[in-house]
PDB file of N, CA, C and O in Angstrom:
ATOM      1  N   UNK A   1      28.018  75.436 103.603  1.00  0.00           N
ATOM      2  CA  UNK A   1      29.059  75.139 104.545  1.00  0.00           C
ATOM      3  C   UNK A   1      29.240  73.632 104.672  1.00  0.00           C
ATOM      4  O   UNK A   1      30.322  73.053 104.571  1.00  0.00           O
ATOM      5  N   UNK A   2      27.972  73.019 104.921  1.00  0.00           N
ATOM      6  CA  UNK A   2      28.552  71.426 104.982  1.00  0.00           C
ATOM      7  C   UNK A   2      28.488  70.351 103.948  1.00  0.00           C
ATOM      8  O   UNK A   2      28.919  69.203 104.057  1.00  0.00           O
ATOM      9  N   UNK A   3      27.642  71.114 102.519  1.00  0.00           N
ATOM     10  CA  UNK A   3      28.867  70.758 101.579  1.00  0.00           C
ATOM     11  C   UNK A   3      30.323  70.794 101.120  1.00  0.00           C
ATOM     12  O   UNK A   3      30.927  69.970 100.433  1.00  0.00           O
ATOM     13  N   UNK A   4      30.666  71.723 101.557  1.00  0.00           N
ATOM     14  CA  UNK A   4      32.058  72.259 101.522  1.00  0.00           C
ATOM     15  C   UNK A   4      32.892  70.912 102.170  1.00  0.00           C
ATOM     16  O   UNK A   4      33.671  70.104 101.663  1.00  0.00           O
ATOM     17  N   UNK A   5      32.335  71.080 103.545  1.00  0.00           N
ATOM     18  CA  UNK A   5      33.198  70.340 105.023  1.00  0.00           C
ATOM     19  C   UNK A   5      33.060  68.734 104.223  1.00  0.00           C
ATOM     20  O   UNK A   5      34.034  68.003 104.046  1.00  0.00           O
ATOM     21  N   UNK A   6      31.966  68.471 103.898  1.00  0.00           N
ATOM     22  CA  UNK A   6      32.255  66.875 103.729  1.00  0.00           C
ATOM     23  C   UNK A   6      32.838  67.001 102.422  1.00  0.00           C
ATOM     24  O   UNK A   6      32.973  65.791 102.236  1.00  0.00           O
ATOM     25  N   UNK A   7      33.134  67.342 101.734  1.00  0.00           N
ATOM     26  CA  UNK A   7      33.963  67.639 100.216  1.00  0.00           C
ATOM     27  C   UNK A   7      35.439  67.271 100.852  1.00  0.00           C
ATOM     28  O   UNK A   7      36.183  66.321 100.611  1.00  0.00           O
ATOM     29  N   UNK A   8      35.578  68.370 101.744  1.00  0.00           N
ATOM     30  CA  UNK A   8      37.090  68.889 102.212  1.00  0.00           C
ATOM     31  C   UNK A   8      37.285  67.356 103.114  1.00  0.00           C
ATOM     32  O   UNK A   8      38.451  66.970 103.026  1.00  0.00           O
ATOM     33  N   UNK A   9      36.599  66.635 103.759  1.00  0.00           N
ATOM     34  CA  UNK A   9      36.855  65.290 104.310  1.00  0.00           C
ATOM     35  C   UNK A   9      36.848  64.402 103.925  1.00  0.00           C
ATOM     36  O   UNK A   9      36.985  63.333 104.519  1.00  0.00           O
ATOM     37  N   UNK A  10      36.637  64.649 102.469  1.00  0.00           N
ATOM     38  CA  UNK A  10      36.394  62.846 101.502  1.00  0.00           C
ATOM     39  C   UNK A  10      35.248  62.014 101.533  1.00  0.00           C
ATOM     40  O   UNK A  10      35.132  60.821 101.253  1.00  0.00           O
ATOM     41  N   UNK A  11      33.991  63.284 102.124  1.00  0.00           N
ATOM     42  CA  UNK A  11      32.810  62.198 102.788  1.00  0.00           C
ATOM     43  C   UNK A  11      31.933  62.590 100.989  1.00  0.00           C
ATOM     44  O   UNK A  11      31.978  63.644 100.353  1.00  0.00           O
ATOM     45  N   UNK A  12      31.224  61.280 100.634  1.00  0.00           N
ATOM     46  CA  UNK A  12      30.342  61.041  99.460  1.00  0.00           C
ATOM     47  C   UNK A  12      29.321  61.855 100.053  1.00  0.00           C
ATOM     48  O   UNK A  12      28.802  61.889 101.169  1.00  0.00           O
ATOM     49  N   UNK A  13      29.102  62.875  98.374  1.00  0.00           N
ATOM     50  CA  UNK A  13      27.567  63.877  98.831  1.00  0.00           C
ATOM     51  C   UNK A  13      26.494  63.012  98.458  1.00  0.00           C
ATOM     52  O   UNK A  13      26.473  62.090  97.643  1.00  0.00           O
ATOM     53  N   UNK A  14      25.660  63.450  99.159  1.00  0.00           N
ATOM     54  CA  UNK A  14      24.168  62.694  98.563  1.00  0.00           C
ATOM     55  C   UNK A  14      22.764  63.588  98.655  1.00  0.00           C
ATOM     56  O   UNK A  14      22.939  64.806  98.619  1.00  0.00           O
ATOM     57  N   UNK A  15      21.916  63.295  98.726  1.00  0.00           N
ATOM     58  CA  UNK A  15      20.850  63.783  98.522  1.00  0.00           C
ATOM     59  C   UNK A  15      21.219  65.350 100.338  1.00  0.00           C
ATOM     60  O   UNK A  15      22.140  65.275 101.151  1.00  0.00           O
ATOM     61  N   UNK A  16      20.113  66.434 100.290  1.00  0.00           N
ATOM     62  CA  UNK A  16      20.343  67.275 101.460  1.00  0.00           C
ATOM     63  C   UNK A  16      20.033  66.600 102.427  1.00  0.00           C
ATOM     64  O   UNK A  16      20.895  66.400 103.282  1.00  0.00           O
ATOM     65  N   UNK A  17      18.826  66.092 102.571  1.00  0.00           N
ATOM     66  CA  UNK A  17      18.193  65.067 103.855  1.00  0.00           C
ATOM     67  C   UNK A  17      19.443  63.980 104.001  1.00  0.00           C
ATOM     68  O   UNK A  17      19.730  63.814 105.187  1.00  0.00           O
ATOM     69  N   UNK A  18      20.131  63.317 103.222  1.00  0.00           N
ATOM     70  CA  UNK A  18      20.997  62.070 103.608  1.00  0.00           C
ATOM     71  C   UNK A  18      22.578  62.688 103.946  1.00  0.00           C
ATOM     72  O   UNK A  18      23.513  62.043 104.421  1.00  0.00           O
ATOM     73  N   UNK A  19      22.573  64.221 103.528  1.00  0.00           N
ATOM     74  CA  UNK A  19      23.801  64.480 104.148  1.00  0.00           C
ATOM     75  C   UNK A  19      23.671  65.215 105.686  1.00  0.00           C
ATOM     76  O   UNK A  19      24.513  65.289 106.581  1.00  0.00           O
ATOM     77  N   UNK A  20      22.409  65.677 105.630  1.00  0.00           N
ATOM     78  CA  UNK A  20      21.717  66.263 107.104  1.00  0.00           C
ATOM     79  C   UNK A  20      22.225  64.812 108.183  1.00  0.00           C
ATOM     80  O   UNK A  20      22.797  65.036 109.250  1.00  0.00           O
ATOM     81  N   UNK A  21      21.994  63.724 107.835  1.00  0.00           N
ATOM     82  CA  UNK A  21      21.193  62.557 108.546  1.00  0.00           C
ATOM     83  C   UNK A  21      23.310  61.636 109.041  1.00  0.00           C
ATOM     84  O   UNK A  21      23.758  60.864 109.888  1.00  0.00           O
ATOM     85  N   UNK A  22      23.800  62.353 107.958  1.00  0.00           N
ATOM     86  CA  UNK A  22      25.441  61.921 107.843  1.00  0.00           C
ATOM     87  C   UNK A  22      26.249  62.621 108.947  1.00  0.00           C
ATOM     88  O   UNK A  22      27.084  62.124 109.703  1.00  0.00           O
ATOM     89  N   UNK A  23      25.806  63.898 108.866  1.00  0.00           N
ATOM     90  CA  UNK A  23      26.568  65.068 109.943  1.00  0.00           C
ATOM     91  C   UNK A  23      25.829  64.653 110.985  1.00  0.00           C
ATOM     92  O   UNK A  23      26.578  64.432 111.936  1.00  0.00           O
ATOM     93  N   UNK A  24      24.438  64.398 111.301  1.00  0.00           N
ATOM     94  CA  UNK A  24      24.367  64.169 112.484  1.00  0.00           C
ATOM     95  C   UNK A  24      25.234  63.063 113.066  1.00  0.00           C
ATOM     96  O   UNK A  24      26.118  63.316 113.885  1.00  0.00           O
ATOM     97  N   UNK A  25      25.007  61.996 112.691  1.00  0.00           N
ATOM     98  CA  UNK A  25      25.576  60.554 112.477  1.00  0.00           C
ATOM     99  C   UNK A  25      27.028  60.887 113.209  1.00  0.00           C
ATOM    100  O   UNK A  25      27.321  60.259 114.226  1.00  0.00           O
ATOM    101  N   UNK A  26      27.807  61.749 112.745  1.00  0.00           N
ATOM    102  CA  UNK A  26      29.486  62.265 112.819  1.00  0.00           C
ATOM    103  C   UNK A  26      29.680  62.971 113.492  1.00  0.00           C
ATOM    104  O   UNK A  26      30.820  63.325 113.790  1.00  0.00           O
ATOM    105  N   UNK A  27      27.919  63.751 114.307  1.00  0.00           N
ATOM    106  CA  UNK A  27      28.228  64.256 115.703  1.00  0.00           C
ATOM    107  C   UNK A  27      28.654  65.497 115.287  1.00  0.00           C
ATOM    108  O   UNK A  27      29.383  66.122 116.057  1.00  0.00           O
ATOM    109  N   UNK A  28      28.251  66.142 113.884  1.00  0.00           N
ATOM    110  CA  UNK A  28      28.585  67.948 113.491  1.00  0.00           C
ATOM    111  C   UNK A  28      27.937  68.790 114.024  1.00  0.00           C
ATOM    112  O   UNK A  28      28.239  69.841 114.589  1.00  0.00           O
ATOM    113  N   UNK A  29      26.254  67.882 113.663  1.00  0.00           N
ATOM    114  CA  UNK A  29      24.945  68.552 113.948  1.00  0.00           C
ATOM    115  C   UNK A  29      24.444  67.519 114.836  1.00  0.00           C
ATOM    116  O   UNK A  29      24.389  66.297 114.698  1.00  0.00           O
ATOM    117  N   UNK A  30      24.108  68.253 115.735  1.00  0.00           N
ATOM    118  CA  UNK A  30      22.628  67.951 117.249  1.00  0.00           C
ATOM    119  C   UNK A  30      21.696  67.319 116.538  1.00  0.00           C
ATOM    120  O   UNK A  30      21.087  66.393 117.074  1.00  0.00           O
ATOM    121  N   UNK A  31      21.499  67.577 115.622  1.00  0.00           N
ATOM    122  CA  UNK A  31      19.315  67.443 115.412  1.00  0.00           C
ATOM    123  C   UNK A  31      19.420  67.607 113.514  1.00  0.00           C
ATOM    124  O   UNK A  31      19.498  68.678 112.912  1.00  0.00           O
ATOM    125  N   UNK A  32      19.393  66.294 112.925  1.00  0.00           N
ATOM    126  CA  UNK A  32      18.631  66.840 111.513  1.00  0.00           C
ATOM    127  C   UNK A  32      17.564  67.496 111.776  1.00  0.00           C
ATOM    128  O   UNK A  32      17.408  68.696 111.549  1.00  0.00           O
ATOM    129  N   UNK A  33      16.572  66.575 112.388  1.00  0.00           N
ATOM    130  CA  UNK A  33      15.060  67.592 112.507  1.00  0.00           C
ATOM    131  C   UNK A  33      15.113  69.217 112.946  1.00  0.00           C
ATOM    132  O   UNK A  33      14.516  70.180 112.464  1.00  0.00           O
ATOM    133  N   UNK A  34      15.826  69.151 113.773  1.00  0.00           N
ATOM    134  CA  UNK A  34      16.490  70.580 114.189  1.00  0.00           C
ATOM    135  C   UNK A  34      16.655  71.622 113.198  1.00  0.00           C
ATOM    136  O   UNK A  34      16.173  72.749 113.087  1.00  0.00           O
ATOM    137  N   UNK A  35      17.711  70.736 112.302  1.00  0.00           N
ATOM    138  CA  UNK A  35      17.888  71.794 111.082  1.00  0.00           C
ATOM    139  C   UNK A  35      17.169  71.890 109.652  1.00  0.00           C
ATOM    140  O   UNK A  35      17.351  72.721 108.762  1.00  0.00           O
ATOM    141  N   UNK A  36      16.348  70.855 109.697  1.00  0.00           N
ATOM    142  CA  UNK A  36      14.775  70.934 108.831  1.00  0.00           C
ATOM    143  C   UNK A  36      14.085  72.066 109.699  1.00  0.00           C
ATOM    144  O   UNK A  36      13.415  72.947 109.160  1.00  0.00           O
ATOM    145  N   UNK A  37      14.208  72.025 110.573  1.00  0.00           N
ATOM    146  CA  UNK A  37      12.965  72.625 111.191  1.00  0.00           C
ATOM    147  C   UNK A  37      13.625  74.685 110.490  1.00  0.00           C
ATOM    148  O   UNK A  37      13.255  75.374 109.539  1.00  0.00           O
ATOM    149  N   UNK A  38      14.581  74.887 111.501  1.00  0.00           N
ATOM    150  CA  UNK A  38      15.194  75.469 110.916  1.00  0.00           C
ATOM    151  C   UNK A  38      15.301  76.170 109.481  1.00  0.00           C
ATOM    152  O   UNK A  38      15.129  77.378 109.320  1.00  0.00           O
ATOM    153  N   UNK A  39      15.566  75.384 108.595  1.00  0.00           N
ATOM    154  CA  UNK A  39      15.480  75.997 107.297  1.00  0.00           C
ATOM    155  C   UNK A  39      14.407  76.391 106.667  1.00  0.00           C
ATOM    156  O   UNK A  39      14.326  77.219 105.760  1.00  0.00           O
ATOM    157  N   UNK A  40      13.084  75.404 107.472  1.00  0.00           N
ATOM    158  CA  UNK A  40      11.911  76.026 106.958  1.00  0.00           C
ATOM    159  C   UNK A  40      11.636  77.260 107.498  1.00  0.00           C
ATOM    160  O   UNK A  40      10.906  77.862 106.711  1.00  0.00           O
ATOM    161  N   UNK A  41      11.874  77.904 108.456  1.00  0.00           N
ATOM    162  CA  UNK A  41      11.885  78.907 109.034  1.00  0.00           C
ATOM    163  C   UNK A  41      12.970  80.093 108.090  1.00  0.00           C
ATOM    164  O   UNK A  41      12.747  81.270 107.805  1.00  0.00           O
ATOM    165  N   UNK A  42      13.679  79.579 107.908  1.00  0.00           N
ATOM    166  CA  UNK A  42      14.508  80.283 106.818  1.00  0.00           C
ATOM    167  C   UNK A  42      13.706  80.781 105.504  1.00  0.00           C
ATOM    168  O   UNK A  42      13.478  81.957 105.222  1.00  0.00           O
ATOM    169  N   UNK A  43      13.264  79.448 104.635  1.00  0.00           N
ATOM    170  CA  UNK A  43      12.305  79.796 103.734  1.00  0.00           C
ATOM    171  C   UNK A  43      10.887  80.309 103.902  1.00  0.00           C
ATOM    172  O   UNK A  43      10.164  80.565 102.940  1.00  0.00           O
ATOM    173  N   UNK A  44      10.500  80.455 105.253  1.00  0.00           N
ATOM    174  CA  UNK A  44       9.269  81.090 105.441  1.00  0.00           C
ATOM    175  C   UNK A  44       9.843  82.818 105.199  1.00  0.00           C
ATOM    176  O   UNK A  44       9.286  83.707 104.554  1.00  0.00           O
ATOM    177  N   UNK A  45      11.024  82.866 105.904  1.00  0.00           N
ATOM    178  CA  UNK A  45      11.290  84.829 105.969  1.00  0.00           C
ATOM    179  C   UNK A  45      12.040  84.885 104.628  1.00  0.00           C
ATOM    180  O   UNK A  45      11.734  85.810 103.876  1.00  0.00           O
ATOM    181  N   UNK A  46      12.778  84.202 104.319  1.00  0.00           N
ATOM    182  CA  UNK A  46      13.401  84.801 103.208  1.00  0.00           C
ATOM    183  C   UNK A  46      12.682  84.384 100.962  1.00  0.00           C
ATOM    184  O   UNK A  46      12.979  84.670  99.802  1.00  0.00           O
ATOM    185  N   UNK A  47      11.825  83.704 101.649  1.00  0.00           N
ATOM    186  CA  UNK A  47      11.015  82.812 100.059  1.00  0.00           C
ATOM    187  C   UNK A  47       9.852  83.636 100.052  1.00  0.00           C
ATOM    188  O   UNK A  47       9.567  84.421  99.148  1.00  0.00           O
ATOM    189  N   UNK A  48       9.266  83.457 100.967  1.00  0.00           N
ATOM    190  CA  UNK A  48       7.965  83.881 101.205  1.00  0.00           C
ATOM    191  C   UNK A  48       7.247  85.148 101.288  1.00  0.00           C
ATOM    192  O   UNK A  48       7.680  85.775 102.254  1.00  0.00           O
ATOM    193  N   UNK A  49       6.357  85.761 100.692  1.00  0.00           N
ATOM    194  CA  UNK A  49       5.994  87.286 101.101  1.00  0.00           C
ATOM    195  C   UNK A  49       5.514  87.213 102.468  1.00  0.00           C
ATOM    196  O   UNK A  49       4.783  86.226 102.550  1.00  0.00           O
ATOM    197  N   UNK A  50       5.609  87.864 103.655  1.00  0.00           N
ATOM    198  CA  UNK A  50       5.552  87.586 105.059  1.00  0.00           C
ATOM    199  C   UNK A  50       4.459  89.094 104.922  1.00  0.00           C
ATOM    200  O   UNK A  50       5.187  90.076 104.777  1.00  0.00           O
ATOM    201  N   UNK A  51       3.538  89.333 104.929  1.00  0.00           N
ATOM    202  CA  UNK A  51       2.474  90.713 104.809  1.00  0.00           C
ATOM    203  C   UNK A  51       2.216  90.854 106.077  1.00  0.00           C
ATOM    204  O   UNK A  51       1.561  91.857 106.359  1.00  0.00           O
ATOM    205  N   UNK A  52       2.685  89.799 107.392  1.00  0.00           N
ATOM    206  CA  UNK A  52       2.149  90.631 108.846  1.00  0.00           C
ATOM    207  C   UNK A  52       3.215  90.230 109.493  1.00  0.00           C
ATOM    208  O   UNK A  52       3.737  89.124 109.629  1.00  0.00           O
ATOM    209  N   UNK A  53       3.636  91.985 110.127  1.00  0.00           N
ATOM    210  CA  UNK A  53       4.267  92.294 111.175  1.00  0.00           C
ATOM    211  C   UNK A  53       4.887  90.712 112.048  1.00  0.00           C
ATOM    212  O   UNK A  53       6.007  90.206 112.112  1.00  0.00           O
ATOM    213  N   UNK A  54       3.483  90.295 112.644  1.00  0.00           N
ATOM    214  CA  UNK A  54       3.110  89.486 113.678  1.00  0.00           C
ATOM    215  C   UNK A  54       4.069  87.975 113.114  1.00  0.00           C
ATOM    216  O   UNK A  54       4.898  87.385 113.807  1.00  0.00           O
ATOM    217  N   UNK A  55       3.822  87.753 112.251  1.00  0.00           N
ATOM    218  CA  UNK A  55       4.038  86.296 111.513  1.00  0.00           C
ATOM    219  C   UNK A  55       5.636  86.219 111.119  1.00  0.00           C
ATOM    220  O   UNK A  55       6.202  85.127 111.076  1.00  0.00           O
ATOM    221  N   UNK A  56       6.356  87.507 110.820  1.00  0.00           N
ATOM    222  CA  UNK A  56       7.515  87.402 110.640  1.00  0.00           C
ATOM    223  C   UNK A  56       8.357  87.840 112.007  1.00  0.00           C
ATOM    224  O   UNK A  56       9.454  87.293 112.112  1.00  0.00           O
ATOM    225  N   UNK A  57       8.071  88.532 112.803  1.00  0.00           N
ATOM    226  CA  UNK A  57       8.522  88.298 114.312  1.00  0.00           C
ATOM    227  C   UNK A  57       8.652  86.977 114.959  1.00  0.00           C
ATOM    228  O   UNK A  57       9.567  86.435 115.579  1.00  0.00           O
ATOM    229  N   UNK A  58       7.326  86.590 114.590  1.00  0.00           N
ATOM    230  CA  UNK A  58       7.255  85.069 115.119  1.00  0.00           C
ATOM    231  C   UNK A  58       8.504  84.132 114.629  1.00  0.00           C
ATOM    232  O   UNK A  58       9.400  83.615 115.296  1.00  0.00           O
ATOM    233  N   UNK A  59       8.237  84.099 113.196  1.00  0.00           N
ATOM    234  CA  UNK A  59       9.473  83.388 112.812  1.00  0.00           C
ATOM    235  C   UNK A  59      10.955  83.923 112.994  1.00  0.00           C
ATOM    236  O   UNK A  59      11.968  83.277 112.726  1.00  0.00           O
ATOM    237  N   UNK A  60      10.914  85.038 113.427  1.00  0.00           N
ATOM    238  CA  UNK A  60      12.432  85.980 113.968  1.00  0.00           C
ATOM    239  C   UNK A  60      12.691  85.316 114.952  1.00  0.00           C
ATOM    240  O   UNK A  60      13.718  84.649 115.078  1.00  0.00           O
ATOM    241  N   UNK A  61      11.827  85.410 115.744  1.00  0.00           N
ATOM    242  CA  UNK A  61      11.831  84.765 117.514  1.00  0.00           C
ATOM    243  C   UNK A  61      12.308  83.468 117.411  1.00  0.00           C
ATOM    244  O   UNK A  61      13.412  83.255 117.913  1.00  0.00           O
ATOM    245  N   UNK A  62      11.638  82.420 116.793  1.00  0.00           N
ATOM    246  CA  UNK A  62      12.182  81.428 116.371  1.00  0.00           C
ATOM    247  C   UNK A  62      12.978  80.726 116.371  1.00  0.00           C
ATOM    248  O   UNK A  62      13.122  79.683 117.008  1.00  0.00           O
ATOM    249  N   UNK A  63      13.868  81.431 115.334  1.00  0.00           N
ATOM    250  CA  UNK A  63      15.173  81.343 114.825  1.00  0.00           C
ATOM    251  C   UNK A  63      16.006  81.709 115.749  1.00  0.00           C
ATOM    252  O   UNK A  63      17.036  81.073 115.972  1.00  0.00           O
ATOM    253  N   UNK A  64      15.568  83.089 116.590  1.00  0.00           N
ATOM    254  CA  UNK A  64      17.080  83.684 117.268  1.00  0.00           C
ATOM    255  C   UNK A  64      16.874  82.723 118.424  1.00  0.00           C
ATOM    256  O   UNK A  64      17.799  82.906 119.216  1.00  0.00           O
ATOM    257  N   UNK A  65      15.793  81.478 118.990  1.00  0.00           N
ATOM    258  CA  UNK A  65      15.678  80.358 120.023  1.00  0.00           C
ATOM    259  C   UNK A  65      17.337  79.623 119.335  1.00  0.00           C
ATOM    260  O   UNK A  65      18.103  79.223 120.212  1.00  0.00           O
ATOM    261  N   UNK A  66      17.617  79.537 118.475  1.00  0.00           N
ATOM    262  CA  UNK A  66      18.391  78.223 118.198  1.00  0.00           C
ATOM    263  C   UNK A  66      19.386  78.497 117.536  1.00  0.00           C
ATOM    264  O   UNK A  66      19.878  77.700 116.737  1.00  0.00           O
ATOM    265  N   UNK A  67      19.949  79.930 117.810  1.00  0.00           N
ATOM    266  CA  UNK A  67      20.990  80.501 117.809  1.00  0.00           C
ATOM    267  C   UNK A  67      23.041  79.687 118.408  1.00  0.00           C
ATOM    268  O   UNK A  67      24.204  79.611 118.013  1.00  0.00           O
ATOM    269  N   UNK A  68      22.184  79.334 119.480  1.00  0.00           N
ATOM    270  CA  UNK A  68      23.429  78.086 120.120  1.00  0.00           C
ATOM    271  C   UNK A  68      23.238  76.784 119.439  1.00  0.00           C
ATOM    272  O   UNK A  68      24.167  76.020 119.700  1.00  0.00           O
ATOM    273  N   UNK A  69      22.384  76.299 118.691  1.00  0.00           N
ATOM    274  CA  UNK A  69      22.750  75.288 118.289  1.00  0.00           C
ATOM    275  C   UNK A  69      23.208  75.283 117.273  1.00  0.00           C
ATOM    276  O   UNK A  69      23.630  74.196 116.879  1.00  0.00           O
ATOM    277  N   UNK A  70      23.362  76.652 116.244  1.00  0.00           N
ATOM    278  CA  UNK A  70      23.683  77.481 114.744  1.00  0.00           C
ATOM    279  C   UNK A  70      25.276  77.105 115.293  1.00  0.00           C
ATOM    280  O   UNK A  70      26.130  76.391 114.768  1.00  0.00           O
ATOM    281  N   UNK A  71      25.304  77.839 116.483  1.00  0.00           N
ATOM    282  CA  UNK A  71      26.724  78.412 116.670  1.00  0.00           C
ATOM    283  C   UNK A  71      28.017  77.073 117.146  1.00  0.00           C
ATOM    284  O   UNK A  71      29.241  77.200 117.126  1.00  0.00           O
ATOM    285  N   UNK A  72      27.066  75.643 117.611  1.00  0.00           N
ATOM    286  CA  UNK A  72      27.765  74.869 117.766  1.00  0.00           C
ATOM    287  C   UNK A  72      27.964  73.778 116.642  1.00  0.00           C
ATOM    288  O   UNK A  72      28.856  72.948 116.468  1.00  0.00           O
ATOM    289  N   UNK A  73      26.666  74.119 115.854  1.00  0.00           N
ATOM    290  CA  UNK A  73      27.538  73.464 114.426  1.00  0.00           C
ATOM    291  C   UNK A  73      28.654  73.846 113.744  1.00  0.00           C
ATOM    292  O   UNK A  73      29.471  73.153 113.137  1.00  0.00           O
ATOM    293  N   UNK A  74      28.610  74.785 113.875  1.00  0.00           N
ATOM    294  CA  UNK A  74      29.937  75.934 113.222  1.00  0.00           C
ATOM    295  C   UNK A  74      30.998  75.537 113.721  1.00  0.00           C
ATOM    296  O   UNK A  74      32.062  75.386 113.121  1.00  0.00           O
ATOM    297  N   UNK A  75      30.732  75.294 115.131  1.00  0.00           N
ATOM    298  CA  UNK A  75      32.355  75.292 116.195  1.00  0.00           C
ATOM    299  C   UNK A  75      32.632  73.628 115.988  1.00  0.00           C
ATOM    300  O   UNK A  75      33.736  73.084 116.023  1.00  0.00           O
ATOM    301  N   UNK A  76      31.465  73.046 115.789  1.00  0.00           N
ATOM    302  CA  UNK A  76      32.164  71.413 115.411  1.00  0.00           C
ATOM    303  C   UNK A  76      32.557  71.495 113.968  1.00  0.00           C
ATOM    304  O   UNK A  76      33.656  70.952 113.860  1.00  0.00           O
ATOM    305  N   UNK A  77      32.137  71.933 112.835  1.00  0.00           N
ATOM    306  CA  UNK A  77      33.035  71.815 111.484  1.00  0.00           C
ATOM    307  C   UNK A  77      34.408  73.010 111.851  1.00  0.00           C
ATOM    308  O   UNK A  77      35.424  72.818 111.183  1.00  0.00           O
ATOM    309  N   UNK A  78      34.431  73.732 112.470  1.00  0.00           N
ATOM    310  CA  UNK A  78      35.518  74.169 112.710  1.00  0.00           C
ATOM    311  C   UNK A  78      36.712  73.307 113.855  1.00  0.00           C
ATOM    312  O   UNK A  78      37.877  73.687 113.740  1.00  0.00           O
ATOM    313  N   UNK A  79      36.532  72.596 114.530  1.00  0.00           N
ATOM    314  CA  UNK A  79      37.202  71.504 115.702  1.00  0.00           C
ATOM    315  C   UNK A  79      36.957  70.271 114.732  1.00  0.00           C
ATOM    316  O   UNK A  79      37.116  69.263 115.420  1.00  0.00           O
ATOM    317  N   UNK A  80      36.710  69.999 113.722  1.00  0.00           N
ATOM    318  CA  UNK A  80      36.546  68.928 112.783  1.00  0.00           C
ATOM    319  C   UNK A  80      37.875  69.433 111.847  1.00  0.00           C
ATOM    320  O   UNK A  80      38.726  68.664 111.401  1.00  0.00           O
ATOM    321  N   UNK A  81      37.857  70.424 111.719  1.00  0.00           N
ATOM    322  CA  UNK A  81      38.718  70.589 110.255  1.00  0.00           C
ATOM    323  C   UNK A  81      40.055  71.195 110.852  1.00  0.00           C
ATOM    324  O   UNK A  81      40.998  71.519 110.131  1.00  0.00           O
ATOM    325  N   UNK A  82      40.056  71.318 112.201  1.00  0.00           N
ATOM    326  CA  UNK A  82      41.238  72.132 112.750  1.00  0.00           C
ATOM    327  C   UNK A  82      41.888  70.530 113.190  1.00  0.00           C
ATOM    328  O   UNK A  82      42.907  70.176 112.597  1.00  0.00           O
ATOM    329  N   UNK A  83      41.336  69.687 114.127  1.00  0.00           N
ATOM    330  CA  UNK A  83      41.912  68.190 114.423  1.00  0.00           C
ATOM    331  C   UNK A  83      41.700  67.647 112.802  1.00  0.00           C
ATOM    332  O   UNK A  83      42.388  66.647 113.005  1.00  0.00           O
ATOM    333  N   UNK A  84      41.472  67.561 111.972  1.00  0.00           N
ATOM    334  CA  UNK A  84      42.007  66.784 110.707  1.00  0.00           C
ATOM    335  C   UNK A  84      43.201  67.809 109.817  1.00  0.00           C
ATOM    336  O   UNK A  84      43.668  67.604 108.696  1.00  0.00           O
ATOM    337  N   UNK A  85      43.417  68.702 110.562  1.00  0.00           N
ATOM    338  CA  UNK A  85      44.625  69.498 109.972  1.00  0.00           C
ATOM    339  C   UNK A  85      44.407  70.202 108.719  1.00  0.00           C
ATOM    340  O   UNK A  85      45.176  70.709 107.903  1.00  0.00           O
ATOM    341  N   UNK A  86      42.888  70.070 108.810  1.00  0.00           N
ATOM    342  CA  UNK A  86      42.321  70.835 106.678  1.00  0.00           C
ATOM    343  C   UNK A  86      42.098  72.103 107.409  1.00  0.00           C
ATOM    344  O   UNK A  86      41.001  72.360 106.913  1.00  0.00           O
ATOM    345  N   UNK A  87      42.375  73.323 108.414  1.00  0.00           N
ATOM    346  CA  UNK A  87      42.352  74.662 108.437  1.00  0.00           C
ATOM    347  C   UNK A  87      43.418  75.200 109.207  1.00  0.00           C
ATOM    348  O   UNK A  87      43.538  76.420 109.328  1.00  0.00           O
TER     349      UNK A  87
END
């Protein structure tokens, strides 16, 4: 998705960490660390063999904590691309 968005805005891609560190910067995303944190949690349930119950709840729980901050990145590349007239 926010390769896409900075494509569609003319913004230079760069490394994931320096485009994490760009969107924050532009006020898309709250928290790079946020969304490091985040994705590792991603690659723990979806990379990883998860063999207890306990350990993949945990990381369920997690994730569904930071659900509003998922949902307000979304709504800023969407109020980003609706005020620059690209949707």
């Amino acid at each position: 998705m926010f390769s896409l968005w900075l494509e569609l805005v003319g913004e230079k891609q760069k490394t994931f960490l320096d485009n994490l560190n760009r969107l924050e910067k532009l006020g898309i995303i709250e928290s790079t660390e946020t969304w490091l944190q985040l994705r590792g949690l991603r690659d723990q349930m979806v990379h990883e063999y998860i063999d207890s119950p306990e350990v993949l709840a945990n990381a369920l729980n997690q994730a569904a904590q930071h659900i509003d901050f998922l949902q307000k990145s979304m709504d800023n590349v969407l109020f980003d691309l609706k005020s620059r007239r690209l949707s």
